[in-house]
N, C-alpha and C positions, 0 to 999 in steps of 0.2 A: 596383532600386536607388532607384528612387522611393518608397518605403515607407518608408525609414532615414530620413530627414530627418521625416516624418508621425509615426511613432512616438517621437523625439524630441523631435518639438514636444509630441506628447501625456504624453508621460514629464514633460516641461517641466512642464504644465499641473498637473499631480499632482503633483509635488512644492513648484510654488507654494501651490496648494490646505493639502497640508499643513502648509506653515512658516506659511501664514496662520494655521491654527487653532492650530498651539501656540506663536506670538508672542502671538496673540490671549489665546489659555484663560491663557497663564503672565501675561500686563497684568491679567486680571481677577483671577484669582486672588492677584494680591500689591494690587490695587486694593482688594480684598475683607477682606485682611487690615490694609493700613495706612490706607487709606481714601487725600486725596488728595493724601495725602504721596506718591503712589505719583511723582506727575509729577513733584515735585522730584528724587526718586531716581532717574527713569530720564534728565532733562534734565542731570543732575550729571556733569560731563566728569571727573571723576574715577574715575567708573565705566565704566570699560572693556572691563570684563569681559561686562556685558550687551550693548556696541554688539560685540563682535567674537562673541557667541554668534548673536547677532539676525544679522550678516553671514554666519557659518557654516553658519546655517540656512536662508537665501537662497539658498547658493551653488550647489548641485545644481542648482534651479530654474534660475537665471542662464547655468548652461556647457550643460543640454540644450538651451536655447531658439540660445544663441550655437553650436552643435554644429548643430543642423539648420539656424541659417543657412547658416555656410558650406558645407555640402554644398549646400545648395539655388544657393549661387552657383559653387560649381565646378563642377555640374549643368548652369548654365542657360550657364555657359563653355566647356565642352569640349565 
């Protein structure tokens, strides 16, 4: 039962790894195209659409890391 919280965290770890690279690659690539309008467009609270894609792509990363927490505290409880 000690392994489920490790392979979570490491699960965690990889899927932060990936939403880094494609928040990253998708900034350069629109960086690239409009140059440094890019910051206006992604600071524009009218744009919502990029802040809840950017959050959706967090999220996996966020519930394995919060997932092997609390196992590792109902673990170190019971």
């Amino acid at each position: 039962m000690n392994d489920l919280p490790r392979v979570l965290r490491t699960l965690g770890w990889v899927f932060l790894a990936l939403a880094l690279n494609i928040v990253l690659i998708s900034v350069g690539a629109l960086w690239m195209k409009i140059g440094p309008a890019t910051i206006g467009l992604l600071l524009d609270p009218g744009n919502a659409v990029i802040w809840l894609t950017t959050a959706l792509t967090f999220a996996p990363a966020i519930g394995s890391f919060y997932a092997a927490r609390l196992m590792r505290r109902r673990q170190s409880s019971g």
